[in-house]
N, C-alpha and C positions, 0 to 999 in steps of 0.2 A: 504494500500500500504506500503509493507516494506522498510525501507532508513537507510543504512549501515554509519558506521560514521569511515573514515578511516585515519588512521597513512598514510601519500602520501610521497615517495622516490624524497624528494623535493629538487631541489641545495639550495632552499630557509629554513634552521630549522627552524622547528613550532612544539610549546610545544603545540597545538592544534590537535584534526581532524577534517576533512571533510567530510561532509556529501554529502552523492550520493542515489541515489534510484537504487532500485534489481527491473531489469527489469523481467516482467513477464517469467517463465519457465527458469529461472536463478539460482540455490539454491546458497546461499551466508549464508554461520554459521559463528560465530565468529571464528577467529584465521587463516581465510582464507585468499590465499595471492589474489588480483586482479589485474588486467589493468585499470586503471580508466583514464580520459581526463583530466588533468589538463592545463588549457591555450592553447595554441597550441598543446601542446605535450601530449603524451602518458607516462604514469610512474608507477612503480608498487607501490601497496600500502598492507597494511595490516590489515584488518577490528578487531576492536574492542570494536565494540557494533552494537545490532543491535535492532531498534527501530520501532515502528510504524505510532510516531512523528517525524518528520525532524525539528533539527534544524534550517535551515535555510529552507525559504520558497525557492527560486530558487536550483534548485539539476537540477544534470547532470546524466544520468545513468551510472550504473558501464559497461566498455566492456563485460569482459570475467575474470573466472575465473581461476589462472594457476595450483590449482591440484588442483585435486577431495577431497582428505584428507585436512583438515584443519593446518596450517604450524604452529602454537601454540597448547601447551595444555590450558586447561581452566584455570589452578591452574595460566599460563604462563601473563595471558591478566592483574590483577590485579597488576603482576611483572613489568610490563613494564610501566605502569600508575605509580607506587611508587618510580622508578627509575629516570621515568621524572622529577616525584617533589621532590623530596629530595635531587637528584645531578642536579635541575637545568639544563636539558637534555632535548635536541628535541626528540619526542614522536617515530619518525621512528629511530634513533641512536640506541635508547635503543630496540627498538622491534627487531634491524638486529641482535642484542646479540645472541636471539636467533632462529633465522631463518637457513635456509640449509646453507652451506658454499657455499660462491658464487654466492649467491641468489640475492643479490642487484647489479643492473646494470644502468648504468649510462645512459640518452639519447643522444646521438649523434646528432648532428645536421648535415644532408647532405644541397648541393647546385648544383642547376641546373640552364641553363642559360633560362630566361626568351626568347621570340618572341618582342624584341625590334625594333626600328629605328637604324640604321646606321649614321643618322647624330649626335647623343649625341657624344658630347668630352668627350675621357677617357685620363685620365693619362696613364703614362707607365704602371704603375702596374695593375690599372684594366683592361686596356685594353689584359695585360698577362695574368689577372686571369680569364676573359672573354673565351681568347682561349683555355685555358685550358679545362674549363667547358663545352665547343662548340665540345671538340674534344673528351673529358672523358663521358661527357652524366651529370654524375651525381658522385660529391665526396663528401667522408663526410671532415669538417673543415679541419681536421689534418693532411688527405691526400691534399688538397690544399697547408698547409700551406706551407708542406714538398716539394711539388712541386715548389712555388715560393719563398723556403730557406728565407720563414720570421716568426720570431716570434707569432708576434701578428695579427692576423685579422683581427681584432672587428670593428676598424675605415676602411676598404678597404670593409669589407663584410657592413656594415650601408649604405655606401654612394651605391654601389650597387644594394642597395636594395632599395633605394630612388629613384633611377633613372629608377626602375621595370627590371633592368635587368637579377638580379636571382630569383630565386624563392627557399624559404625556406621549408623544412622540417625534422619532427624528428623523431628517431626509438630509441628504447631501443636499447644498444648491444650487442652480443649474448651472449648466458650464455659460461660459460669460463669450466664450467665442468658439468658433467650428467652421467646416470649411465652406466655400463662399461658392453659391451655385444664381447662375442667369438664364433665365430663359433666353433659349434660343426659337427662330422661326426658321421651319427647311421646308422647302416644297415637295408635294408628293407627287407633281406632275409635271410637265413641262411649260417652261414658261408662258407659249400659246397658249397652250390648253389652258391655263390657268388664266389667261387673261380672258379667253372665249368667254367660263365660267363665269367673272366677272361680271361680265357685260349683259351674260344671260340673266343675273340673277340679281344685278344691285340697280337699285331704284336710283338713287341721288346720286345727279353728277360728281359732287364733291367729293361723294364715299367713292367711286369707282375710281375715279383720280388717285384716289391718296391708294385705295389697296392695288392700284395697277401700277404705280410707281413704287411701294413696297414690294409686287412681286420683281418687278427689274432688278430692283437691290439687292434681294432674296437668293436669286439667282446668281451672282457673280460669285457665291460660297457654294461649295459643294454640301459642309455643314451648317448652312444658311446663317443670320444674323441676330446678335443678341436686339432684344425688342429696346433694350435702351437707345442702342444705334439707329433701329428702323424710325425710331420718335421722335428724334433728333435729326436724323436725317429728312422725314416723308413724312411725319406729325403722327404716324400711326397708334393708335390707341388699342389698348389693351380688347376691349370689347368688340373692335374690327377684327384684332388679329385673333379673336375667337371665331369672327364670322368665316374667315377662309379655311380656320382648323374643319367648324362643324359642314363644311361643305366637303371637304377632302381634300382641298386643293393645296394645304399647308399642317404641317403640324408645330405644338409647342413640345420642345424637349428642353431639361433643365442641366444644362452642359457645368464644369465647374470653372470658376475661375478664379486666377491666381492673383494676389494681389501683390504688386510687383514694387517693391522698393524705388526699384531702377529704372521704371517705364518709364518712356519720351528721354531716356538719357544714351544718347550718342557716342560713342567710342571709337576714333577712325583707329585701326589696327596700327600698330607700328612694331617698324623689325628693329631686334635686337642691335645695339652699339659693340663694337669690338671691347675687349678686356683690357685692363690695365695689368701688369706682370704682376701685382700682388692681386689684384681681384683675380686673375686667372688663377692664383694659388689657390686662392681662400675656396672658388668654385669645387675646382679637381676634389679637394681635398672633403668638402661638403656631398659633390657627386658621388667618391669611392662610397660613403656611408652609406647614399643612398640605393648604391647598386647592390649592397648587400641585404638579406630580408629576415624576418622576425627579431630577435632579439640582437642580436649581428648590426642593426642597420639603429639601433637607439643608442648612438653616439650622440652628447653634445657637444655646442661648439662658442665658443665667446668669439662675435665678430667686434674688435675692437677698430674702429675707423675714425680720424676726425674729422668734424663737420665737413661735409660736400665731398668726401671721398668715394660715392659711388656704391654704398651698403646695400642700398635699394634694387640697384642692379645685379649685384649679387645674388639677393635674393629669389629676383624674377628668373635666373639663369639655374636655377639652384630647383626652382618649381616647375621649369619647361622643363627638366632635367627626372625628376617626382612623377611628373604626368606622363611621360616616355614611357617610364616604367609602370603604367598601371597605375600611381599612388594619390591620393590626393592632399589636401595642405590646410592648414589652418595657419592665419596672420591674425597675430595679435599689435593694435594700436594703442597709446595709451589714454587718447581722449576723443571723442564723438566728432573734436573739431578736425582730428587729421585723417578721418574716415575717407570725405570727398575727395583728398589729393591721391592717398594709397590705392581706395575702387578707381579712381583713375589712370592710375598706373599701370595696377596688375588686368585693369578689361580692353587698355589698348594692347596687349601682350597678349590674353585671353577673353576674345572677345564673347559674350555670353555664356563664360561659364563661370563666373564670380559672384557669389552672394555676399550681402552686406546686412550683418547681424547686433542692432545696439537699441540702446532702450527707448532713442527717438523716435520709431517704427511705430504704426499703430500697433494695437492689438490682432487685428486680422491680418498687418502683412507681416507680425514675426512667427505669427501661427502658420501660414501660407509657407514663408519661406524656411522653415522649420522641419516639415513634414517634408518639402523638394529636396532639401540637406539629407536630410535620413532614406529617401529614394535614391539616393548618388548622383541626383543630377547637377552639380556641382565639383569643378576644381578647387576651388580655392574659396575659403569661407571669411570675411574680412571685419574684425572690430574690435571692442574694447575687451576689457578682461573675461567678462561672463562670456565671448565668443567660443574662449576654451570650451565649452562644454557643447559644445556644436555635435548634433550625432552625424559625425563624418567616416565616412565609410572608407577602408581602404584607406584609411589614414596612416603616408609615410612620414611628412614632412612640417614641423612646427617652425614657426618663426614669429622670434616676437622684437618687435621693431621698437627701440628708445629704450631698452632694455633697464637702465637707473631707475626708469619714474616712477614715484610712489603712487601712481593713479590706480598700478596692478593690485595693490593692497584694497580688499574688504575690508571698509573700517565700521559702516553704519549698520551692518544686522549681520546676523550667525546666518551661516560660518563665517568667522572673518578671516577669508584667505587669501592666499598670495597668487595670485593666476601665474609667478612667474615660477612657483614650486611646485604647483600643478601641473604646468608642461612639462618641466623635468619629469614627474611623476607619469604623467601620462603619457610621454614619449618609455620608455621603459615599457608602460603597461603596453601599450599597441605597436612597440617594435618602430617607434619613427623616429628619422630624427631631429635633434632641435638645436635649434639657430639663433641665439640671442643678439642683437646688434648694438651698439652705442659707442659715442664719440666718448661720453663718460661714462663708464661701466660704474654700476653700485663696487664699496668696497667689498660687499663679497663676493661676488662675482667674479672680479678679477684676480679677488685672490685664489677663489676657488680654478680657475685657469690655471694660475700659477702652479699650484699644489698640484694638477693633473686631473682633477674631476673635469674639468670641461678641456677643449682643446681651443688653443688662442691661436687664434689667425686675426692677423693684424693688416690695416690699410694707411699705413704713415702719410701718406699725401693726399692733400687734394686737386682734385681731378675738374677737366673742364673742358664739355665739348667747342671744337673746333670746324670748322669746313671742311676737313682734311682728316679728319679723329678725334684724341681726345690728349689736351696734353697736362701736365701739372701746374697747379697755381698755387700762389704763394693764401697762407692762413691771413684774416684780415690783422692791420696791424692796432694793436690794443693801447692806449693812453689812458692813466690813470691821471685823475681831477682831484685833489683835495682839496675839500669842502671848507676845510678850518681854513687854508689861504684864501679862498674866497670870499667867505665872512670877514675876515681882516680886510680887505681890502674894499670892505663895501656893497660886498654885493648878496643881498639877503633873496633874489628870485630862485626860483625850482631849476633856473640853468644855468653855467657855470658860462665864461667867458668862450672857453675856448669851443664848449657844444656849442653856443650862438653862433660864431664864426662858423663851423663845422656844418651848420644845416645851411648856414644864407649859401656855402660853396656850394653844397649838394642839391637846393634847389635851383642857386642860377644855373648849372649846369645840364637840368631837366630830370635829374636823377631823382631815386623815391629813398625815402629814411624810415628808418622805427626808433619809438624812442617805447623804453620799459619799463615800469614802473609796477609793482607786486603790488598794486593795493585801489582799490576802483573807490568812486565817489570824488567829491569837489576836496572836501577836507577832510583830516584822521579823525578831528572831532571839533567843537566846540567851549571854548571856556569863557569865565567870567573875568576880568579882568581886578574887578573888584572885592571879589569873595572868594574867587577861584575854583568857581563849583564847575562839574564837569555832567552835560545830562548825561545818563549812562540806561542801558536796556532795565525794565525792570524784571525779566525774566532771566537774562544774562549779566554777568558779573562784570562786564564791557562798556564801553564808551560808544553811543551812537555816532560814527558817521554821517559826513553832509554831505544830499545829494543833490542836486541841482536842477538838471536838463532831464531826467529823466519822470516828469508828471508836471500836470499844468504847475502847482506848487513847490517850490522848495522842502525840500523834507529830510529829517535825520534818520538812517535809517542804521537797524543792527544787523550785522552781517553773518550774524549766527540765528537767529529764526527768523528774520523778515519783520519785525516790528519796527514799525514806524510812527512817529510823530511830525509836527508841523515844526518849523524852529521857533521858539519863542522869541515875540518884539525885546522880550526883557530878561533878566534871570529871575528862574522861578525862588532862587534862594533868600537873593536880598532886593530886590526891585531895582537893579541898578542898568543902564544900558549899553554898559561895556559889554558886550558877549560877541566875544570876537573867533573865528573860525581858524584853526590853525591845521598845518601839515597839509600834506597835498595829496590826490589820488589821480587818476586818469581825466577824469571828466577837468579837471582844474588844469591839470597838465595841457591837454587841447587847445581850452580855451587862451592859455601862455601862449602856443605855437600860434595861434591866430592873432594875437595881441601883435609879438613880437613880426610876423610876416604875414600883413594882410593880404588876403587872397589865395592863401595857400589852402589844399583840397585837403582835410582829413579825415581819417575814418578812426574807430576807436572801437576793439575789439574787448569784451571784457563780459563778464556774466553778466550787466545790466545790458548789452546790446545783440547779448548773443544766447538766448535761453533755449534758441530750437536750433537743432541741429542743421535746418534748413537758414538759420540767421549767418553761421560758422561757413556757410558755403559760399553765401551773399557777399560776405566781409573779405572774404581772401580771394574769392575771382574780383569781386570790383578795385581790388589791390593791382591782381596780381594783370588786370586789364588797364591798368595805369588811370585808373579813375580816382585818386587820391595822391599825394607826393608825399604824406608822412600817415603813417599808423600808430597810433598812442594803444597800446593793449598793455595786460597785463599777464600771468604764464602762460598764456597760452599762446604768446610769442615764440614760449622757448622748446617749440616740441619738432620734430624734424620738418620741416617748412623748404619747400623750395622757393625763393621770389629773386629771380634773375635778376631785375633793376635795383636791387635795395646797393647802396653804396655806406652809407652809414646805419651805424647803432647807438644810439645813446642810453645809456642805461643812467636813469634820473637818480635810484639812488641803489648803491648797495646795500644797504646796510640794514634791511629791514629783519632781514628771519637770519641775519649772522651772529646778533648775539642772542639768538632763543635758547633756552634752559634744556638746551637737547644734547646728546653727543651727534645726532647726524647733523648740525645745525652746519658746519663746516663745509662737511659734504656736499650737501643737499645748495648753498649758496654757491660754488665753484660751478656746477653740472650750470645750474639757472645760468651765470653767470657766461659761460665758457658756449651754452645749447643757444643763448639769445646772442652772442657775438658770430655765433657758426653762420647767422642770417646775412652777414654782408659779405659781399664781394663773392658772391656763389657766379654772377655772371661775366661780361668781357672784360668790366672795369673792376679795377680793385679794390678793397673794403676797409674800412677803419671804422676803429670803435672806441665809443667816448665813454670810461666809467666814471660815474662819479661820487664818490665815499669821503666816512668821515675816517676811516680805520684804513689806509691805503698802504699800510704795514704789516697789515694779516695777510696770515698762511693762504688762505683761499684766495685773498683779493690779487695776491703777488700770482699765484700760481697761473689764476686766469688770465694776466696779463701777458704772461708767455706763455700762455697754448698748454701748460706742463702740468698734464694726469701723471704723469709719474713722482711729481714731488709731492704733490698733494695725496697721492695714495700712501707715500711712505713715510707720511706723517702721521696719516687716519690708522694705517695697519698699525705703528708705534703704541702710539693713545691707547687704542680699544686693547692691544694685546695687554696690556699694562693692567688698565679696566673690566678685563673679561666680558668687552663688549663683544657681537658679532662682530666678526668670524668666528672671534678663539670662548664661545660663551653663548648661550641662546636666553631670552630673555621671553617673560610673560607680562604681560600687563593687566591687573586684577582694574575694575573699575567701579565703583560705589555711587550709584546714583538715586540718591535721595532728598525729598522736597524738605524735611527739617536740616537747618542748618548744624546746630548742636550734637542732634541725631545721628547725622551721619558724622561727625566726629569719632561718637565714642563710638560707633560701629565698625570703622576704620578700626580704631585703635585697639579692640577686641578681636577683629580677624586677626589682625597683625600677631596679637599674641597667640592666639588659636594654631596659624598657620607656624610658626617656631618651634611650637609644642609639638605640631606635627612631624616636622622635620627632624626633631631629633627623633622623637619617637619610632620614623620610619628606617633612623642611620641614615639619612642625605646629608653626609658633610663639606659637598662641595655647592652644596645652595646656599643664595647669600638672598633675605629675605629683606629689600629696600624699602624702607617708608613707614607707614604712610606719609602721602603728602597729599595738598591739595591738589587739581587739576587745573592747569590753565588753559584757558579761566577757570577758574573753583565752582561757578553758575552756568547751568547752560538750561535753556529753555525751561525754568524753573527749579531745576533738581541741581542738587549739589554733588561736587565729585572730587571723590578723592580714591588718590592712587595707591595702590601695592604692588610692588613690580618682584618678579622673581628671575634669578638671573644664576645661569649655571650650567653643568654641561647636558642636563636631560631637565628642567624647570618643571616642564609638564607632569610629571611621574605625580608629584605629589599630589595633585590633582585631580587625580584620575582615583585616586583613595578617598578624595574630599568632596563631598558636595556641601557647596556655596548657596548659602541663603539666597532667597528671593529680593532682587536689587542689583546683583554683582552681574557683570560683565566680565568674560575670558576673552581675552587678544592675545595669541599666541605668536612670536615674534610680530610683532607691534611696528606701525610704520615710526613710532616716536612715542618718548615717554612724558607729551606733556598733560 
């Protein structure tokens, strides 16, 4: 007797399955989604394993299974088990990764009124919620609640229930998307004849007109035409296009249709560029992997290149190389805004066979293109980190492009994972191999190179097409600005002497600039001059922000939940009119570049002008079409970008996230620093970049100035090996988020010791148990946070002995410890 052991779509997380028996003339394979009984209720689950032994001796049978195809691939079932334990994740979390969009649904709980007594005493309320029930038949919670305008239930529906007056039950609720079908109209007869019919049979000029120019339409498909087009095309109406079904002369079939991300988007093919002698290494050496198969061909590779070196091309020669052999590919990007340029790239190289998978998408076209992905009708699957979990078939070859960026990082809901550990991971499980790229590799990454986990192939130069080839160009050249000589000499604006000179060259000469600034809005905040009172969010422990240009009104807005205020005429503190705005953001930056050169066309890239993914596409063709001469954005400047005319960079200030309370703060400033300078000088003229700081003595700021990942690695390796940061050290990050201030203090301060107790208890002598401290900010969206960080060569162990009260938060290597 077969017994399925199932991942179950529990309110309750369980890093466990459940085991159930496959009822006879039931086929149940692993990766299959079910119905199973859990308690009362009905819940969908996700089978993975399938046994002949039950673990547990009492089993329930499985209902019914909800597709015939299996909703995992096999490579998939091994992912989902390593996810669980490694990020400390409930077993169906991690399996919804990757499941159809949409696929998990929640049980509802409906209420009907029981066959009671009339003499039971109710309160007002239940005796309202009684009649409702008596008069409705049957609602599910939400509709009650919403009917008797109360919150909470829980205690009104118990006692009810006590008393046998309702009666309970639960249904999943409906799926919210599926797949997408149009009617079509085909003709059963031949055009004549159908028109003859026509003419026989239809009274009004008008009608015969419109159905005899619907049947010409009709006619040019062999699978005739969806009725939207005939409607749009001939005005025909539903209720004609019944007249010619009920005659014979046409039928309605409901054909399915795909909702296409990419429709109306154009890609003229383009042939491959000859190689550069190290990209021709880096290929060779990427293609042996790939011409070897199963466990053989899951080699990785650290492609280390800087800016404009040609990584991209690598890539695509690496994937025509994939697809030769049967394989297909998964690209990971690290933001929705560099989706447009990469589907760019990879669909003139492969034209229609390129899907683009990110959270932009409606609902119907990531469910559409979802189900295509899992048919095979795709090479190459392209998007942000959740793309990893794409059910790609025949998957040889992973590439994940910008390989540093902390975007790969799950930080806002379980699992919080690393999509770049993942591909490691899942190149191993399905035998593919994987391709990290970056001008600035993470420090572990590279170190891991070093050490021989991954294989480093390197691109030293940068490269630039010619009329003739492709020949080497020189890095742009980097000038650093201090600020403090600035201010001495007078000059208190957001640009330094020498950037002013640096753009008036770069505009008289026709040429386009960026200038960079990490922080959006007019000003960092507002103060009082007189009091020195500062408005701050009252959900967050933060300073609102001034915005400007972006709503009819000026407004402060907080850039951790979107609350917003009016700015006040006066200070609300002491009535006095000094409130003056200080520091500068993008939108203020702009406005400077207009002050200083009237006339000049800018655009300004940033999360207030770029919310849809269709805005990030608008921003960088109308750049990249020369419809603006300077860009004011914020990081999302500094992600792999190509823009031929940019000639300068101005980076307005360093020094924003360089002295953050992090160890990667160093890091993390050089990559920004080194990814937004890689932007000039990519086309025939050459590039120069203007930094400007107040620290133009630090390790990062020096390194970036000359081009140099290597000094800035062998400082960061120093530090942390010292620190028992990563590399040499893995760290967790516990997180306490609670609405009492005080509260969560001493709750803090109780795990703290709870968790030391444990560790000796369990002999971990090499865990070193950090903190607590608060989070910064200590507030966020109401709730307070404070931190416990665990740091050590296995962190996680302990934890898997421990369950964490309700409130706590697990980040298992963490993108940062603030």
């Amino acid at each position: 007797m077969p017994y399925a052991e199932v991942s179950v779509n529990s309110p309750i997380p369980a890093q466990q399955t459940f085991t159930y028996r496959i009822p006879p003339g039931l086929k149940v394979e692993v990766g299959h989604g079910v119905y199973v009984p859990f308690g009362k209720r009905t819940l969908q689950g996700v089978v993975l394993a399938v046994t002949e032994i039950p673990a547990f001796a009492d089993t329930r049978d499985i209902e019914s299974v909800i597709e015939e195809m299996p909703l995992l691939l096999p490579h998939q079932i091994p992912l989902v088990r390593w996810i669980a334990d490694y990020y400390l994740a409930a077993l169906y979390d991690c399996a919804s990764l990757m499941l159809p969009p949409a696929f998990s649904r929640k049980p509802l709980v409906f209420l009907s009124a029981a066959e009671a007594s009339d003499r039971i005493r109710l309160s007002e309320r239940q005796a309202a919620a009684l009649n409702i029930l008596r008069e409705k038949g049957r609602l599910e919670v939400r509709e009650l609640s919403r009917a008797l305008g109360l919150r909470r239930l829980e205690g009104l529906v118990e006692s009810l229930l006590q008393k046998g007056l309702v009666e309970r039950s639960y249904e999943l609720a409906r799926p919210r998307v599926g797949a997408k079908t149009v009617p079509h109209l085909r003709l059963l007869m031949s055009p004549l004849d159908a028109v003859e019919r026509i003419k026989a049979e239809a009274r009004q000029p008008k009608q015969r007109e419109r159905l005899e120019a619907a049947v010409a339409a009709a006619s040019e498909s062999r699978d005739g035409l969806p009725l939207p087009v005939l409607r749009s095309q001939v005005g025909l109406t539903r209720e004609q296009a019944r007249w010619l079904c009920d005659r014979g002369v046409a039928a309605l079939e409901v054909v399915p249709s795909f909702r296409d991300p990419l429709a109306g988007k154009a890609y003229e093919p383009r042939e491959p560029p000859l190689l550069t002698a190290s990209q021709e290494q880096a290929y060779e050496r990427i293609g042996a992997a790939l011409a070897r198969s199963g466990a053989d061909r899951a080699e990785a590779f650290l492609l280390h290149g800087v800016t404009g070196s040609g990584k991209t091309e690598v890539y695509l020669q690496a994937l025509a190389k994939a697809v030769e052999l049967g394989g297909k590919a998964i690209v990971l990007v690290p933001e929705i805004s560099l989706t447009a340029q990469t589907v760019r790239r990879f669909a003139e190289r492969f034209p229609g066979r390129v899907a683009v998978m990110h959270s932009g998408l409606s609902l119907g076209e990531h469910f559409d293109v979802w189900q295509n992905v899992r048919e095979g009708r795709y090479d190459v699957v392209i998007g942000p980190r959740s793309a990893i979990f794409a059910p790609q078939p025949d998957l040889s070859l992973i590439i994940v492009d910008e390989e540093h960026e902390w975007t790969y990082k799950q930080e806002e809901m379980t699992p919080r994972y690393d999509a770049r550990l993942v591909a490691a991971k899942l190149s191993e499980l399905a035998g593919a191999a994987l391709v990290m790229g970056s001008a600035t590799p993470s420090v572990e990454s590279y170190y891991h190179a070093t050490a021989g986990r991954y294989r480093l192939l390197e691109l030293p130069f940068r490269v630039q097409p010619t009329a003739v080839g492709i020949k080497e160009a020189p890095l742009p050249a980097v000038e650093v600005v201090d600020l403090r000589e600035e201010l001495r000499a007078g000059n208190r604006g957001s640009f330094s002497r020498r950037l002013l000179k640096a753009l008036d060259s770069v505009l008289s000469a026709g040429e386009q600039a960026i200038l960079f600034l990490n922080r959006r809005g007019s000003a960092a905040f507002a103060q009082c001059r007189d009091c020195g009172y500062v408005p701050a969010c009252s959900r967050c422990a933060v300073s609102l922000s001034y915005h400007s240009s972006d709503s009819a009104a000026p407004r402060l807005l907080c850039h951790h939940c979107n609350r917003s205020l009016a700015l006040p005429p006066v200070c609300p503190r002491c009535g006095g009119p000094r409130l003056r705005l200080l520091g500068s953001g993008t939108e203020r930056i702009e406005a400077e570049v207009r002050s200083h050169f009237p006339g000049v066309r800018t655009l300004r890239w940033d999360r207030d002008t770029a919310r849809r993914p269709s805005d990030h596409e608008r921003i960088l063709s109308g750049f990249l079409a020369h419809e603006a001469d300077v860009l004011v954005g914020t990081q999302m400047l500094a992600k792999g970008l190509d823009m031929p005319r940019v000639t300068l960079v101005g980076i307005v200030s360093a020094d924003i996230a360089l002295h953050l309370p992090d160890f990667r703060a160093s890091e993390r400033t050089f990559q920004v620093l080194e990814q937004v300078a890689g932007r000039a000088g990519r086309g025939e003229r050459p590039g120069r970049v203007v930094v400007q700081t107040y620290s133009p003595d630090h390790p990062a700021i020096a390194a970036a100035a000359n081009h140099d990942y290597a000094r800035l690695y062998q400082q960061e390796v120093r530090l942390r090996e010292r620190l028992r940061y990563p590399p040499f050290g893995r760290l967790v990050r516990l997180t306490l988020l609670h609405g009492g201030q005080s509260s969560a203090e001493e709750e803090a301060l109780k795990r703290t010791a709870y968790l030391k107790e444990e560790c000796l208890r369990q002999g971990l002598p090499d865990l070193d148990i950090l903190g607590p401290a608060p989070g910064s900010p200590p507030r966020l969206r109401g709730r307070w946070r404070w931190n416990i960080t665990l740091r050590g060569r296995e962190p996680a162990a302990l934890l898997r002995q421990t369950r964490l009260p309700q409130g706590w938060q697990v980040d298992v290597d963490p993108g940062s410890l603030l």
